[in-house]
C-alpha positions in Angstrom: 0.0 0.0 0.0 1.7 3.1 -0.9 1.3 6.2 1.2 -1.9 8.0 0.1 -3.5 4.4 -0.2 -3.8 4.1 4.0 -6.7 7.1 3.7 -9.0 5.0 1.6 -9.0 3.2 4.8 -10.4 6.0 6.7 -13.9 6.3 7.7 -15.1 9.5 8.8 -18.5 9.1 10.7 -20.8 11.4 11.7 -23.4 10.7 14.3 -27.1 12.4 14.9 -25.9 15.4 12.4 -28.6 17.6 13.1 -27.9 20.5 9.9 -27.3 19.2 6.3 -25.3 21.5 5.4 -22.6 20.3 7.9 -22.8 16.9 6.0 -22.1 18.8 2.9 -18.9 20.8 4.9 -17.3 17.4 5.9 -17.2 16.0 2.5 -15.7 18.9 0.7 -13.2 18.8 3.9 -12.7 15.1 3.0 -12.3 15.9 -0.7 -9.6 18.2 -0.4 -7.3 15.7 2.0 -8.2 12.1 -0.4 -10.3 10.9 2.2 -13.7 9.0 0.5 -15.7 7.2 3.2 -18.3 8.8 4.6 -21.1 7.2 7.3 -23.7 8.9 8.7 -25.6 7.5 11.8 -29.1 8.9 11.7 -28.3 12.6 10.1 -31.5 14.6 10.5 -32.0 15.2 6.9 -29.6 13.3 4.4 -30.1 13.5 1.3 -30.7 17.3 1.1 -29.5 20.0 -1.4 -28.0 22.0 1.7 -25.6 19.3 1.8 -25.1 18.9 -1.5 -24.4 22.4 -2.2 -21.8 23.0 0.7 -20.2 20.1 -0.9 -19.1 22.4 -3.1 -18.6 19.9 -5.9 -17.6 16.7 -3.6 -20.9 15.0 -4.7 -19.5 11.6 -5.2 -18.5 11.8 -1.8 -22.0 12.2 -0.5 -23.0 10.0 -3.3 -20.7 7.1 -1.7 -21.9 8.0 2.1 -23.7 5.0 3.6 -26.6 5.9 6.3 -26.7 3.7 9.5 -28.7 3.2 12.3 -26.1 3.0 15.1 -22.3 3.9 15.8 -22.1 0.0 16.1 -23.4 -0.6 12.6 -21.0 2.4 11.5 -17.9 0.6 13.2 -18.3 -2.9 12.0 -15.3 -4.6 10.2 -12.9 -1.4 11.8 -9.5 -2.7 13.4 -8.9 0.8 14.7 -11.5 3.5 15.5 -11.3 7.4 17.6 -13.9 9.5 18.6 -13.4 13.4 18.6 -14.5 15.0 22.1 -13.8 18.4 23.9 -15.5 16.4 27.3 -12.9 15.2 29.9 -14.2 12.0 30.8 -12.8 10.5 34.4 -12.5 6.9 33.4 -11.9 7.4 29.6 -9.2 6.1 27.5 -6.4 8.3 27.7 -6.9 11.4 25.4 -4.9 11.6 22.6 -4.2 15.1 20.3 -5.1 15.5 16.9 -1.6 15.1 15.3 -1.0 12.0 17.4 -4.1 10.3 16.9 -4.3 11.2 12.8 -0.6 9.2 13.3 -2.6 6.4 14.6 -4.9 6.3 12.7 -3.0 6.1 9.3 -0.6 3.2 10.6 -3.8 1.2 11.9 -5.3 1.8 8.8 -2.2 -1.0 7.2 -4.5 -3.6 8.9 -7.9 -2.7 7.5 -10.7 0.1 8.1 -10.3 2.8 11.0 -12.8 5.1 11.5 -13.0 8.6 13.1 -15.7 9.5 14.9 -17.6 12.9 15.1 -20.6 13.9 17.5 -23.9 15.7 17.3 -23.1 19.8 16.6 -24.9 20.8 20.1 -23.8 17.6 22.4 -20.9 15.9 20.9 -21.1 12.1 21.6 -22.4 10.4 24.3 -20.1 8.7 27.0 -21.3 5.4 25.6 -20.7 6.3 21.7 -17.0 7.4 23.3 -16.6 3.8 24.4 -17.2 2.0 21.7 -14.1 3.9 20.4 -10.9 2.8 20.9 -9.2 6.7 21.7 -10.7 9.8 22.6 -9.3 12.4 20.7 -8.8 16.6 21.1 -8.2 19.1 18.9 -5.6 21.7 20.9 -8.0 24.9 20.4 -7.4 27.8 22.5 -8.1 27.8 26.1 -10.6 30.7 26.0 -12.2 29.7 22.9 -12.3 26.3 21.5 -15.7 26.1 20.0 -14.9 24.5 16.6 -17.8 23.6 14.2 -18.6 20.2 12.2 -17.0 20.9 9.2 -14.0 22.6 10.7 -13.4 19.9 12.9 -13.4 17.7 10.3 -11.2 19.7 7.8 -8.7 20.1 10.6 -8.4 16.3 11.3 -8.1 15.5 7.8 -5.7 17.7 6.9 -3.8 15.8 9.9 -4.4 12.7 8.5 -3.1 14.0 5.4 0.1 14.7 6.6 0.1 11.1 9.0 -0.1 9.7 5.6 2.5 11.8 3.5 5.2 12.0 6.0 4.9 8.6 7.8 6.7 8.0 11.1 8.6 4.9 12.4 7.8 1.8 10.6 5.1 -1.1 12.5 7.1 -3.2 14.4 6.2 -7.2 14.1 2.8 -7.3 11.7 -0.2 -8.8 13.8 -3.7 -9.2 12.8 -5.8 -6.6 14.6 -9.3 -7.7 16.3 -12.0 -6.0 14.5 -14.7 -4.2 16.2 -17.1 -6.5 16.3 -14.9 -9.3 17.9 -13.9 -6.8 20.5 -17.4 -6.2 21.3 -17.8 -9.7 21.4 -15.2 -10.5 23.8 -16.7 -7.6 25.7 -20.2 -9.4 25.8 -18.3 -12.7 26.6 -16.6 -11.2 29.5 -20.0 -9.4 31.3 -21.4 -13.0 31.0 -18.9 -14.2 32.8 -18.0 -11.9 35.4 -21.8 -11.2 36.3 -22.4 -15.7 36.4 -19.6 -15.7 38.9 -20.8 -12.8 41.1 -17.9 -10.9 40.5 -19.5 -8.4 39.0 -23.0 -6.8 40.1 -24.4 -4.7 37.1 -26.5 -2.5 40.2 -23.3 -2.2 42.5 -20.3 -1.7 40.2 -21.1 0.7 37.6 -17.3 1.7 37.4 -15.9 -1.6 36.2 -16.6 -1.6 32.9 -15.1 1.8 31.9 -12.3 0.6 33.7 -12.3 -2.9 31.6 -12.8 -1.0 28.5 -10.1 1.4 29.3 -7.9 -1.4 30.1 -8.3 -4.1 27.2 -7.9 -0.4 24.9 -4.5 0.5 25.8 -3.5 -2.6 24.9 -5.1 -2.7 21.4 -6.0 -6.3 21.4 -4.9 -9.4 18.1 -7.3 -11.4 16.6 -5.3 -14.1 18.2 -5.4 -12.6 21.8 -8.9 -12.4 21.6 -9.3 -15.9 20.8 -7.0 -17.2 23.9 -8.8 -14.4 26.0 -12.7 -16.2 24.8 -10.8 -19.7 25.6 -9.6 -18.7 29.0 -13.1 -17.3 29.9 -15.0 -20.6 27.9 -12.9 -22.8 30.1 -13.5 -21.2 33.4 -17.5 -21.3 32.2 -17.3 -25.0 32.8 -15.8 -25.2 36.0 
């Protein structure tokens, strides 16, 4: 894959969009960088000539753009995935800037889809949208102002992702296959069985584990193999 080939890989997702014309904004801010996928999860209004004319001539773009029900449905079959928040969120995944994360993003993107994530103009995403995301991710505005809007947000992060891909960092270490979304979820699901059977874990009692767990098993930025053993482990101890 050369270069400019890692942001074919890049999903840019917008969730709840409430104004068309901000749909329109992020894929002219898409074309300009060679980014092409575009998901929307529940826009207000999509398809709407708003849209289509801040597109400002990136039709196919809008076009191409696949409308979903839920951030899940948008994330399925991503290795990699970030979600853009100003929120500080105690038990969060550590927050990563804008340059760093576009970094990310682009050498994840090696190993299949990544997708970035973008919020609802008025609230942003939701703590639980945020955790289905592997990093949370901050543009550095200025301390007394940092209200960005949709399409600026997303013309700022693809202009980093741009540059991720262009000027590449230090090559991957030891290739590994990445677990997609959906079998991290799954391991997720696997693990709350397990843990709540065994009275470990009380859903009513100990509402602060699993943004722990999730911020935990995150970091680490789990294999397809390591989920596997992980599913063994928890299969085997199901039997006991």
């Amino acid at each position: 894959m050369n270069r400019e080939g890692a942001l074919g890989r890049v999903r840019i997702v917008l969730s709840r969009t409430s104004h068309p014309g901000n749909i329109g904004a992020a894929a002219r801010a898409m074309k300009t960088m060679g980014l092409s996928q575009l998901v929307l999860v529940r826009p207000q209004s999509f398809p709407d000539p708003v849209a289509t004319a801040r597109a400002a001539g990136a039709d196919d773009i809008l076009a191409a753009a696949r409308v979903v029900d839920t951030l899940e449905e948008a994330l399925q079959g991503t290795v990699f995935s970030a979600a853009l928040t100003a929120r500080r969120r105690e038990l969060a995944v550590p927050m990563c800037w804008a340059r760093e994360a576009a970094g990310e993003l682009v050498c994840s993107a090696h190993g299949g889809d990544v997708a970035l994530v973008f919020g609802n103009e008025t609230v942003g995403l939701s703590n639980e949208e945020v955790s289905l995301c592997q990093m949370p991710v901050r543009i550095p505005t200025a301390a007394e102002y940092g209200s960005l809007n949709l399409g600026a947000a997303v013309q700022v992060l693809a202009y980093e992702l741009r540059m991720a891909a262009l000027e590449p960092g230090e090559p991957p270490g030891t290739a590994f296959e990445p677990a997609t979304h959906e079998e991290i979820e799954g391991f997720y699901a696997h693990l709350d069985r397990a843990i709540t059977a065994s009275g470990f874990f009380n859903p009513v009692n100990s509402k602060r584990l699993w943004p722990r767990l999730r911020r935990l098993y995150g970091r680490i930025r789990l294999e397809r193999d390591e989920v596997n053993i992980l599913r063994g482990m928890l299969t085997a101890f199901e039997k006991k």
